[in-house]
Structures are given as structure tokens and as C-alpha cells.
PASEBA-1860 file (N, C-alpha, C; in nm, 3 decimals):
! residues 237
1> XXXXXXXX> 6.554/7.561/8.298/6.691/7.565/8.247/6.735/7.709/8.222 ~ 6.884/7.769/8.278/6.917/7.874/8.208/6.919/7.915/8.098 ~ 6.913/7.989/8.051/6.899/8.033/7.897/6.986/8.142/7.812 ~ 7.080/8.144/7.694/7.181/8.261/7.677/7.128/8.380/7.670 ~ 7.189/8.473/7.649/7.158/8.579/7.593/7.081/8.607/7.460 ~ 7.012/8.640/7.420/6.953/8.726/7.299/7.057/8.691/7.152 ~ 7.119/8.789/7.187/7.258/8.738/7.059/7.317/8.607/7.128 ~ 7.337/8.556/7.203/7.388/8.423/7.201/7.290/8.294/7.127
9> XXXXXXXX> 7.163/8.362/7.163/7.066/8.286/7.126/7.094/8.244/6.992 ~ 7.097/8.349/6.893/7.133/8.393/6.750/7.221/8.243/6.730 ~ 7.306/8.264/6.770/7.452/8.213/6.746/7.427/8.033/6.769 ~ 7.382/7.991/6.879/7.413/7.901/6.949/7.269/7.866/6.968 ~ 7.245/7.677/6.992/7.142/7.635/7.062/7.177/7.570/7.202 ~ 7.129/7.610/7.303/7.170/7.527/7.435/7.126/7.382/7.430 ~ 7.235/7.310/7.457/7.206/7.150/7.473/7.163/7.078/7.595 ~ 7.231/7.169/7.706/7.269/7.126/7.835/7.353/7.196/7.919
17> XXXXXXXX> 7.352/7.167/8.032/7.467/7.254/8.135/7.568/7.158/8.143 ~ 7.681/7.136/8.163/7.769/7.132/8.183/7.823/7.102/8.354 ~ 7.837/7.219/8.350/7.927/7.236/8.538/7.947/7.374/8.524 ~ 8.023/7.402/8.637/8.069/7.518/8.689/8.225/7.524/8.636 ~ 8.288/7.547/8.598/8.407/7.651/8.594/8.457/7.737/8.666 ~ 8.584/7.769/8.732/8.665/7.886/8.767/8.563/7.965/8.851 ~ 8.513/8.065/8.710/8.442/8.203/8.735/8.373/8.195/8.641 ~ 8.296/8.066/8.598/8.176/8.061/8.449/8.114/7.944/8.480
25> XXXXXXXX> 7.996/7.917/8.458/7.909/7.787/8.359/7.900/7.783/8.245 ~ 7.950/7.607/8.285/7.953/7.549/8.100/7.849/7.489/8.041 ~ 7.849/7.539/7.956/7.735/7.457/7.880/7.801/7.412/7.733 ~ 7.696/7.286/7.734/7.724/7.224/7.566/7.623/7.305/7.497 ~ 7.646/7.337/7.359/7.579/7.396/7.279/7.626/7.325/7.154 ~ 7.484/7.412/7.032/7.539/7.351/6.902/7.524/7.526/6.797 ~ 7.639/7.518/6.732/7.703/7.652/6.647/7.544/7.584/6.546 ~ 7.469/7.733/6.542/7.341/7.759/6.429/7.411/7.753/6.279
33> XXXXXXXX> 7.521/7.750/6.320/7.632/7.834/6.188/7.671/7.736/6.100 ~ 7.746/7.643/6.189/7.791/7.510/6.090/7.753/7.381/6.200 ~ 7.663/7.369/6.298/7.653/7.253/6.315/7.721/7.212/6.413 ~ 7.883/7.281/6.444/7.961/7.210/6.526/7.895/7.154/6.681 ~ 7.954/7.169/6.756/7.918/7.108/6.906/8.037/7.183/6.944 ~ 8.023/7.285/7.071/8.104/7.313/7.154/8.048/7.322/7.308 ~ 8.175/7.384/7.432/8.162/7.386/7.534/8.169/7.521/7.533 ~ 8.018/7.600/7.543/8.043/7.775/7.631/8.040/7.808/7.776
41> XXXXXXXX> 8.171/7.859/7.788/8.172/7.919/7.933/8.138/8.031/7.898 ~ 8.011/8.072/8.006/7.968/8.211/8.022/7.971/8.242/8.198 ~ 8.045/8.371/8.111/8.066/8.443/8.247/7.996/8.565/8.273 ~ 7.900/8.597/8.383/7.812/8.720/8.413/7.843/8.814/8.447 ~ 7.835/8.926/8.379/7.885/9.070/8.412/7.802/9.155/8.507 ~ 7.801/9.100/8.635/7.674/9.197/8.686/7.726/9.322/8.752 ~ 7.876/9.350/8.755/7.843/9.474/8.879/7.971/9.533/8.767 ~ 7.939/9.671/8.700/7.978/9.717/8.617/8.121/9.810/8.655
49> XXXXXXXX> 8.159/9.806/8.804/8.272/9.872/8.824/8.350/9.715/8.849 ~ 8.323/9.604/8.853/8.424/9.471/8.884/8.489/9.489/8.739 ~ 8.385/9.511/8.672/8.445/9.479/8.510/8.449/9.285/8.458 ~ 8.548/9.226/8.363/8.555/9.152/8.342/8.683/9.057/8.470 ~ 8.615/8.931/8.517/8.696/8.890/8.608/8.876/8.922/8.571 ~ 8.940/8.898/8.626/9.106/8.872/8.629/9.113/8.732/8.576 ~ 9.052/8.591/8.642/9.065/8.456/8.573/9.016/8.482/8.492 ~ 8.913/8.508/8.412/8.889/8.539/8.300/8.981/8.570/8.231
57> XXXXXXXX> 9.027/8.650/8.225/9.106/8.798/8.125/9.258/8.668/8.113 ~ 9.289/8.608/8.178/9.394/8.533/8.227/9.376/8.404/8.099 ~ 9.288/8.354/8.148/9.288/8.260/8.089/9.232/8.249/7.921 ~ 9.169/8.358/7.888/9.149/8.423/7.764/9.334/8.444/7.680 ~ 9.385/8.518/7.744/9.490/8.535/7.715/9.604/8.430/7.711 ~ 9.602/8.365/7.764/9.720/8.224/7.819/9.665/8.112/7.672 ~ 9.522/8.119/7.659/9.521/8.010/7.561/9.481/8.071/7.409 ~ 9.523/8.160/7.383/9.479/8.230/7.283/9.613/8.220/7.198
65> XXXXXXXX> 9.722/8.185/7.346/9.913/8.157/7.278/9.928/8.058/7.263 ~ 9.815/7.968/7.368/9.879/7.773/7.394/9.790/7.725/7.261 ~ 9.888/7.634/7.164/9.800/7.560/7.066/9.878/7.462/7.081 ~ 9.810/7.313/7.117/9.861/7.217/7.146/9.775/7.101/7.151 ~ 9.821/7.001/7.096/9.681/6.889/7.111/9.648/6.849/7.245 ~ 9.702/6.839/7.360/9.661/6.819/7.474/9.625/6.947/7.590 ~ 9.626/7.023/7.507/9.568/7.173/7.582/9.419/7.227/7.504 ~ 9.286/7.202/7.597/9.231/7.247/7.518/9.192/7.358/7.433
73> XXXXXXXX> 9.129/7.385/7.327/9.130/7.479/7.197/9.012/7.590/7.261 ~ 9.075/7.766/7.260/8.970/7.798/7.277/8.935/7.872/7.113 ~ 8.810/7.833/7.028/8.753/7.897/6.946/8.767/8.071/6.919 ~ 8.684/8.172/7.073/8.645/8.225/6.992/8.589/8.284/7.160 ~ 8.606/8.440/7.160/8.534/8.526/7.276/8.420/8.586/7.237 ~ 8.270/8.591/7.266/8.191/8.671/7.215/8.135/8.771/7.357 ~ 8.170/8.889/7.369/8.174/8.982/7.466/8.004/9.006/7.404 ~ 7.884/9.016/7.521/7.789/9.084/7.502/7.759/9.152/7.650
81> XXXXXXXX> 7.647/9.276/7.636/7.649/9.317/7.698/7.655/9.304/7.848 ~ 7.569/9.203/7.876/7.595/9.121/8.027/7.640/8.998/8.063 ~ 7.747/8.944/7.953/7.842/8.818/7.924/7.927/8.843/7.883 ~ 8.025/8.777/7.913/8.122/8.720/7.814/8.142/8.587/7.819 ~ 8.154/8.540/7.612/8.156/8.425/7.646/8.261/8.324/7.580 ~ 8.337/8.255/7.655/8.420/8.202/7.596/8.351/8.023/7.510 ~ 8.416/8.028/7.389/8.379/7.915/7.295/8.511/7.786/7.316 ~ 8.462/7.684/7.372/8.555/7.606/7.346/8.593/7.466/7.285
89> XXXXXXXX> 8.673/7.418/7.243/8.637/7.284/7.155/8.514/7.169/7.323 ~ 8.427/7.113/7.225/8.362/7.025/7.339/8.489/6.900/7.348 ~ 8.449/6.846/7.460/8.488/6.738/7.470/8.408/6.618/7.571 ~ 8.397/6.486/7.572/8.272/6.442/7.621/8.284/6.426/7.767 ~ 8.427/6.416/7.853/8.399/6.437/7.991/8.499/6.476/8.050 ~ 8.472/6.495/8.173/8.649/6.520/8.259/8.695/6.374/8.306 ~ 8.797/6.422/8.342/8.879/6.255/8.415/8.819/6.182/8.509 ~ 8.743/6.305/8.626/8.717/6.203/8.732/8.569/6.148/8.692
97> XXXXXXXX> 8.515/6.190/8.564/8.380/6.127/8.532/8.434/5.995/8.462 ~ 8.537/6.012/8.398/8.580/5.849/8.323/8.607/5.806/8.385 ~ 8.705/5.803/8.514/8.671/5.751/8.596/8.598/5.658/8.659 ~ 8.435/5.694/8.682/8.356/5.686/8.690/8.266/5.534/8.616 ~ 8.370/5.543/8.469/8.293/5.426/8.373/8.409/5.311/8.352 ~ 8.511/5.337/8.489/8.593/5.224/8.438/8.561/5.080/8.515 ~ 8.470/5.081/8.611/8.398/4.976/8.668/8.500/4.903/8.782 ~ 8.615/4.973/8.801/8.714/4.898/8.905/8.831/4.854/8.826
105> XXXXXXXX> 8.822/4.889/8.677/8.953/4.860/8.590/8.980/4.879/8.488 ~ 9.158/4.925/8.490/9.181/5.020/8.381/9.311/4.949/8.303 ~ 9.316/4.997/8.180/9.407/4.921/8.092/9.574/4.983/8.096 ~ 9.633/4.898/8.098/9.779/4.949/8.165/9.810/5.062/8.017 ~ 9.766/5.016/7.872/9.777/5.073/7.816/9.736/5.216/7.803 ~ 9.602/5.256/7.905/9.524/5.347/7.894/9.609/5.414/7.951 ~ 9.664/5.365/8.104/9.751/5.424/8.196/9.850/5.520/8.123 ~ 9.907/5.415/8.024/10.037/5.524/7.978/9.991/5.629/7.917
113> XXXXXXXX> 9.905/5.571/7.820/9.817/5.678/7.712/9.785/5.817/7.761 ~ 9.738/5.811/7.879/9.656/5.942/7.987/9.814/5.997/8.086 ~ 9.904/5.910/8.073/9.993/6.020/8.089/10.086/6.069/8.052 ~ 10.073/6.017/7.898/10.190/6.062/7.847/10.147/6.194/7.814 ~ 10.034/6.167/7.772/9.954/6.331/7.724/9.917/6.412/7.835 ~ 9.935/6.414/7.959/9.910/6.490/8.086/10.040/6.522/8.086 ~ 10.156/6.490/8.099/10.282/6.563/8.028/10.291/6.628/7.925 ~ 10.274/6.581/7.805/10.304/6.626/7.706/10.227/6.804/7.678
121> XXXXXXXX> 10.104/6.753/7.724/10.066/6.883/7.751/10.129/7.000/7.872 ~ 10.147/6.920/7.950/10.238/7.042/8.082/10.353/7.062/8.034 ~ 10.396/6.965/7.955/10.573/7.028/7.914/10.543/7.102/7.790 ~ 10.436/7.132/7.744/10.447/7.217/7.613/10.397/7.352/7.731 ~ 10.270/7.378/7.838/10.268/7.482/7.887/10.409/7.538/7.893 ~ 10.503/7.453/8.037/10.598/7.479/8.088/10.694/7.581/7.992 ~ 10.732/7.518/7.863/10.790/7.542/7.729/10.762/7.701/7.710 ~ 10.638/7.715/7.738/10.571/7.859/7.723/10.585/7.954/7.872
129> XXXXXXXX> 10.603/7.902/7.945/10.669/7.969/8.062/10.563/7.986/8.110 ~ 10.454/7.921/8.107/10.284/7.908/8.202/10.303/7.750/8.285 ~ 10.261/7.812/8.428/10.177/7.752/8.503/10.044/7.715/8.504 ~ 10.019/7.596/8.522/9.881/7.556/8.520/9.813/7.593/8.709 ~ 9.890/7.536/8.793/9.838/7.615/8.912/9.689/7.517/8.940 ~ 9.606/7.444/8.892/9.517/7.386/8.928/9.500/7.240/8.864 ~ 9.605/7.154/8.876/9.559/7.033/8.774/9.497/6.954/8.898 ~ 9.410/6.875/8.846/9.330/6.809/8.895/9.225/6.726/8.804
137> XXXXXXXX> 9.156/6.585/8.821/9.096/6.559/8.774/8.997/6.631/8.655 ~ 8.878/6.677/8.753/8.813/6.776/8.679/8.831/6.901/8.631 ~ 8.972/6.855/8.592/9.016/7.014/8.472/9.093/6.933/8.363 ~ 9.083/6.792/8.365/9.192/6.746/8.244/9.014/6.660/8.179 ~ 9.012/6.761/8.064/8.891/6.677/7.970/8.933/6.594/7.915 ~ 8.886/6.506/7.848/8.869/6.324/7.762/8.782/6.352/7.651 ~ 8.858/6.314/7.526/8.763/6.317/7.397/8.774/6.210/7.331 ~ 8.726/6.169/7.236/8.706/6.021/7.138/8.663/5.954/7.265
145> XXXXXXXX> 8.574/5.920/7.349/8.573/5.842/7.464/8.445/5.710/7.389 ~ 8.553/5.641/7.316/8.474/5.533/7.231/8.537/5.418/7.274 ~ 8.473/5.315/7.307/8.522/5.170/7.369/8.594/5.096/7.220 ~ 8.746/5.072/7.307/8.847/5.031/7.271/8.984/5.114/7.135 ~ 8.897/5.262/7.199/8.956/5.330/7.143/9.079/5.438/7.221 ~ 9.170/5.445/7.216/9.272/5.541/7.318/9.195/5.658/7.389 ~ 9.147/5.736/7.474/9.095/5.885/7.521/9.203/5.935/7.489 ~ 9.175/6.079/7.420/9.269/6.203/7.456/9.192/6.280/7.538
153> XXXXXXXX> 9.346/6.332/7.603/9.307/6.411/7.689/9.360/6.527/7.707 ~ 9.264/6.628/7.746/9.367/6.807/7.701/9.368/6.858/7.875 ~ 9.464/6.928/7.853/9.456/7.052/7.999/9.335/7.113/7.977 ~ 9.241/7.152/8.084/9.184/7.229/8.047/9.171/7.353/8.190 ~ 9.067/7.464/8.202/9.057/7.528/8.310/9.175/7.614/8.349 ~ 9.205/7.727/8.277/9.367/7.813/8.298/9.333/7.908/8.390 ~ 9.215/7.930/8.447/9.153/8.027/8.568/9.308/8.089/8.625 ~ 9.380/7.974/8.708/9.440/7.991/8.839/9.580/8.004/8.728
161> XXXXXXXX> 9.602/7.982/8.655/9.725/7.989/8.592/9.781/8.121/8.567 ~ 9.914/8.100/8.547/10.054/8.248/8.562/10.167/8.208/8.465 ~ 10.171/8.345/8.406/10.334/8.320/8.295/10.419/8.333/8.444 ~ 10.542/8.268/8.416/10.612/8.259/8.498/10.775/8.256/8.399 ~ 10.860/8.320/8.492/10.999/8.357/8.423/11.135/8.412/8.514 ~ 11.209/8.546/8.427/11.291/8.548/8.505/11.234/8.688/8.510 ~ 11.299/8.791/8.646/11.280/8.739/8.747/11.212/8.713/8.788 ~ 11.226/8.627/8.873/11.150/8.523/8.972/11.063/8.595/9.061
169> XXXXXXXX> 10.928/8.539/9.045/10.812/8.613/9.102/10.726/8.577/9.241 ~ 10.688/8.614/9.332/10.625/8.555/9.441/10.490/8.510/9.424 ~ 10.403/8.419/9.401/10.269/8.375/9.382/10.205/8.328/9.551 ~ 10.089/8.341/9.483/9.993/8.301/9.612/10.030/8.144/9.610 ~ 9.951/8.142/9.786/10.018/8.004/9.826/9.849/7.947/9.818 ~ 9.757/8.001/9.804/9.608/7.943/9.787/9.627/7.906/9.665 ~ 9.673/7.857/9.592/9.638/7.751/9.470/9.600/7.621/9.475 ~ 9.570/7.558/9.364/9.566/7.369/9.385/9.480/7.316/9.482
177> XXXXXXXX> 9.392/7.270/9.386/9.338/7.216/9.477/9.397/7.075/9.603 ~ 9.311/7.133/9.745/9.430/7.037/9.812/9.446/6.929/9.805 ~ 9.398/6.801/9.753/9.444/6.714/9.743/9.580/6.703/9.664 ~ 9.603/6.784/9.560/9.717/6.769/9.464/9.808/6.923/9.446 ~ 9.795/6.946/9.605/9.911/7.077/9.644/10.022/7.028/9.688 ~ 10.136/7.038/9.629/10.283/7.028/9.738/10.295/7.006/9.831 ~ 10.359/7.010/9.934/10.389/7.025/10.070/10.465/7.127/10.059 ~ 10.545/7.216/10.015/10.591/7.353/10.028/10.515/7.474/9.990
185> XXXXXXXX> 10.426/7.434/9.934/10.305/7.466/9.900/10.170/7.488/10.015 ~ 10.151/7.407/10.095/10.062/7.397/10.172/10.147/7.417/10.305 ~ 10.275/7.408/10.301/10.338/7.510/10.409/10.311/7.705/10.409 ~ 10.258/7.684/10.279/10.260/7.856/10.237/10.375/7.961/10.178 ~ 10.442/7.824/10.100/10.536/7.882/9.989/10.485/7.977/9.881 ~ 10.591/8.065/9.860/10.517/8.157/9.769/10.628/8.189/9.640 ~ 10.756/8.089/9.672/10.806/8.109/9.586/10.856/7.987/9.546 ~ 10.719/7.931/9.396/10.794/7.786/9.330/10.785/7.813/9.195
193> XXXXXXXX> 10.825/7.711/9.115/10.820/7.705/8.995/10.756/7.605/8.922 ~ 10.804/7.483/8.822/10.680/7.376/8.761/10.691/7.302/8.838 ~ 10.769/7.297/8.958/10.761/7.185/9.013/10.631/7.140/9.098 ~ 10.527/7.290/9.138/10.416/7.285/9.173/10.330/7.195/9.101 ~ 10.328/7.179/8.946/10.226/7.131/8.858/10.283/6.945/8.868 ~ 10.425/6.984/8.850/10.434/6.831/8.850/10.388/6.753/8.968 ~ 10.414/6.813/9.104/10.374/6.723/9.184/10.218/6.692/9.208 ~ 10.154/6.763/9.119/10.017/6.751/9.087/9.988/6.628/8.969
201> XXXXXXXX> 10.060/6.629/8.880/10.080/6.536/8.794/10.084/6.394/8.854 ~ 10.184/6.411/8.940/10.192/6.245/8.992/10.089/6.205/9.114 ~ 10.063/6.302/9.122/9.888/6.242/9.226/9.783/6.225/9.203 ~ 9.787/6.250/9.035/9.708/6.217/8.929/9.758/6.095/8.857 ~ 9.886/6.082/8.833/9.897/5.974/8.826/9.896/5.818/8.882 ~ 9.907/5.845/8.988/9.841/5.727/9.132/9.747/5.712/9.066 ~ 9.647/5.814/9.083/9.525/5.805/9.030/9.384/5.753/8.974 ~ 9.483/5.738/8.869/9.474/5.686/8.725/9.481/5.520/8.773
209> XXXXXXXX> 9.646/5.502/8.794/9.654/5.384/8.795/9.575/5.324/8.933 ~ 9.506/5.362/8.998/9.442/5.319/9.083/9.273/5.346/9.086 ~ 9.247/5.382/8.966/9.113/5.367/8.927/9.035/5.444/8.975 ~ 9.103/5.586/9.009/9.006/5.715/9.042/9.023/5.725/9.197 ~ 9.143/5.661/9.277/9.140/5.629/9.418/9.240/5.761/9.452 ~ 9.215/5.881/9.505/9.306/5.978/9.524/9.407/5.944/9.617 ~ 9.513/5.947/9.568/9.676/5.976/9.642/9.628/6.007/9.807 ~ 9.590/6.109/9.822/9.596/6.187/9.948/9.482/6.247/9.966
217> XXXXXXXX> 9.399/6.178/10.013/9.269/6.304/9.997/9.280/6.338/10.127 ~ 9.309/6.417/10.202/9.326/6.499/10.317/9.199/6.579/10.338 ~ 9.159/6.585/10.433/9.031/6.668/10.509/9.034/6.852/10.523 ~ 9.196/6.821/10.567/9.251/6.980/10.560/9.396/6.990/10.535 ~ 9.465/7.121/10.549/9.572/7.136/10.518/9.687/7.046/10.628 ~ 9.619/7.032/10.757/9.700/6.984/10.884/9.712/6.785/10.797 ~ 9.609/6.775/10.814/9.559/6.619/10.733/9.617/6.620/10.635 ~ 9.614/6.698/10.528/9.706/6.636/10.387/9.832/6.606/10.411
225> XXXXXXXX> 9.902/6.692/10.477/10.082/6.710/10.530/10.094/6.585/10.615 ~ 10.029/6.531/10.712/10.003/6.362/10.773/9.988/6.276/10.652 ~ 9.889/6.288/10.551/9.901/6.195/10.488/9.998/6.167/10.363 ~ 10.075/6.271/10.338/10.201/6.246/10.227/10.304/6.224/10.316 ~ 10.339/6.292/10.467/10.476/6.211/10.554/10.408/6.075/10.602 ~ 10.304/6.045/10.581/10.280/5.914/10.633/10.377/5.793/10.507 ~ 10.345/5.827/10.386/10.363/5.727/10.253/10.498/5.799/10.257 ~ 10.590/5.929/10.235/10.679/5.957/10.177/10.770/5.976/10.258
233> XXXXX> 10.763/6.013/10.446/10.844/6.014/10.476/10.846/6.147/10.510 ~ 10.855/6.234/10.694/10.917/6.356/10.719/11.059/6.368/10.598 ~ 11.032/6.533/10.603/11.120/6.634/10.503/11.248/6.621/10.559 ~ 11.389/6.617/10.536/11.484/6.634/10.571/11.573/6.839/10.577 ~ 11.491/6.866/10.464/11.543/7.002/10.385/11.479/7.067/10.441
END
């Protein structure tokens, strides 16, 4: 098993790995301090002229402004010499792992539940003039995940995310993952706004209500654009 740093050691007991992240591995840990349970992304500093990534520095910054119950909480940065590490509230899985435990069926109630708060959270980003730029299953975490109890669920993963405003800025057209990219988007638009995230939203929302069955899972960029004019219909505009 990997193992933290020296002073992380101090701080933190490793529980487990996690996954991969952005530009980090997560791990569950438990605070020596008070007991808590969190999720550390650590990120490796190995080549001393890269410095600290850009998603990094990004997403350090973006949620240090976002406080919101459906955005997750970041604690706390502990910079050591060949890490940095971001602290974040745990939570017990991502979407496409619950997913995973709904056995072929999901409660219409759950349905609404998981999206009212997959909004509620993008319209509080939006509010803040941030793009999320990557929603997808495995970036929207699930907590309280107790039988017959509601999941919440937070944004999580701000890697790919951008303040966005006036004036109006040109962004890369490599965002999103492709299943839940636009079509002006995967034409190689470079100039959108939330409407990128929402149409990510509702291919998550299929989703959902279809029990983890993706909207469009396309092979490639030629294949995804076939399979949304197949259901929605060639573009007129």
C-alpha cells in the first residue's frame, strides 16, 4: 500500500485508497487530531520547475469561495515538501458506484432527490460565475448512503473548472467527459457558457432515472454526435 508522507503521517492514519482524481490520489484517512474521517487528495511534486499543477491551484482556489451543501467541503491544504495535500469532507461513494447497489431499481423519490441537489448545487456554482466543465457520474459524491434514507449528493472534482464572466472568454473545447459533452462542444466550440454543464446535467439525469444506463455512451467523438442526432434529431442552427 502507498504510504503519506512523514508529516502527513503525524497528522493522518491511512485507511485506504480511494481512486484517482484529476491530478491526485484519494485516499480515506482518519484526522490523529479529532477522530474525524476524511478524503486526502495528494498530489506529487516531483519535477521542481512544473511547480504545483494549474488543476490543482484551480481547484484549491474555486472551492475555498464555493460553500454550499451540495458542493463538496474542502477542509484544509497541507503543502509538504514533496506533496500537496488537499483535505476533504469524506463521503461514502460516487454516483456511478451507487449506482452499482441499486440492483435494477430506483425510487422515483430518489430520482428527484439526486436532482434537485445536482442543480441546486450547479445553480449555486453558476451564481458564482464557475464552471464545473466535468460533471459526470464519478465526480458527483453520495453521503448518508443509509437504506431508506435520502443520499446527498455534492459536486465534487473542480480540476477542469473556470470562473467565467464578462468579457466573454474562449475555453478549450477538450473538456467533459465524452459521454456528457454538448454537441457544440464536441464540434470544437470554444465559446460557451452554463449551458455546457447543464447539458451534462441532463445526461445524468437519464441516468439516474434509468439506473446507471448512460444517455449516449459513444465510442468516439464521430459516434457520440450519431448517437444524440439519432434520439434528438439533426441541428437546424
Amino acid at each position: 500500500m502507498e504510504t503519506f508522507s512523514e508529516e502527513m503521517s503525524n497528522n493522518y492514519e491511512m485507511l485506504g485508497k480511494i481512486g484517482e482524481g484529476t491530478y491526485g490520489t484519494v485516499f480515506k484517512a482518519k484526522s490523529k487530531e479529532n477522530g474525524q474521517i476524511v478524503a486526502l487528495k495528494i498530489v506529487k511534486l516531483d519535477d521542481e520547475d512544473e511547480g504545483v499543477p494549474s488543476s490543482a491551484l484551480r481547484e484549491i482556489c474555486l472551492l475555498r469561495e464555493l460553500r454550499h451543501g451540495n458542493v463538496v467541503r474542502l477542509n484544509d491544504v497541507i503543502h509538504t515538501d514533496k506533496t500537496l495535500n488537499l483535505v476533504f469532507e469524506f463521503c461514502d461513494l460516487d454516483l456511478r458506484k451507487f449506482f452499482d447497489t441499486l440492483n435494477g431499481h430506483i425510487d422515483e423519490k430518489i430520482i428527484r432527490s439526486l436532482m434537485q441537489q445536482l442543480l441546486a448545487g450547479l445553480s449555486y456554482c453558476h451564481a458564482h460565475n464557475v464552471l464545473h466543465r466535468d460533471l459526470k457520474p464519478q465526480n458527483l459524491l453520495i453521503s448518508n448512503n443509509i437504506k431508506d434514507s435520502p443520499p446527498q449528493l455534492k459536486l465534487a472534482d473542480f480540476g477542469l473548472a473556470r470562473p467565467f464572466g464578462i468579457p466573454v472568454r474562449c475555453y478549450s473545447a477538450e473538456v467533459v467527459t465524452l459521454w456528457y459533452r454538448p454537441p457544440d462542444v464536441l464540434f470544437g466550440a470554444k465559446l460557451y457558457n452554463t449551458s455546457i454543464d447543464i447539458w451534462s446535467a441532463g445526461c445524468i439525469f437519464a441516468e439516474i432515472a434509468n439506473c446507471g444506463k448512460p444517455l449516449f455512451p459513444g465510442a468516439d467523438v464521430d459516434d457520440q454526435l450519431k448517437r444524440i442526432f439519432k434520439l434528438l434529431g439533426t441541428p437546424n442552427e
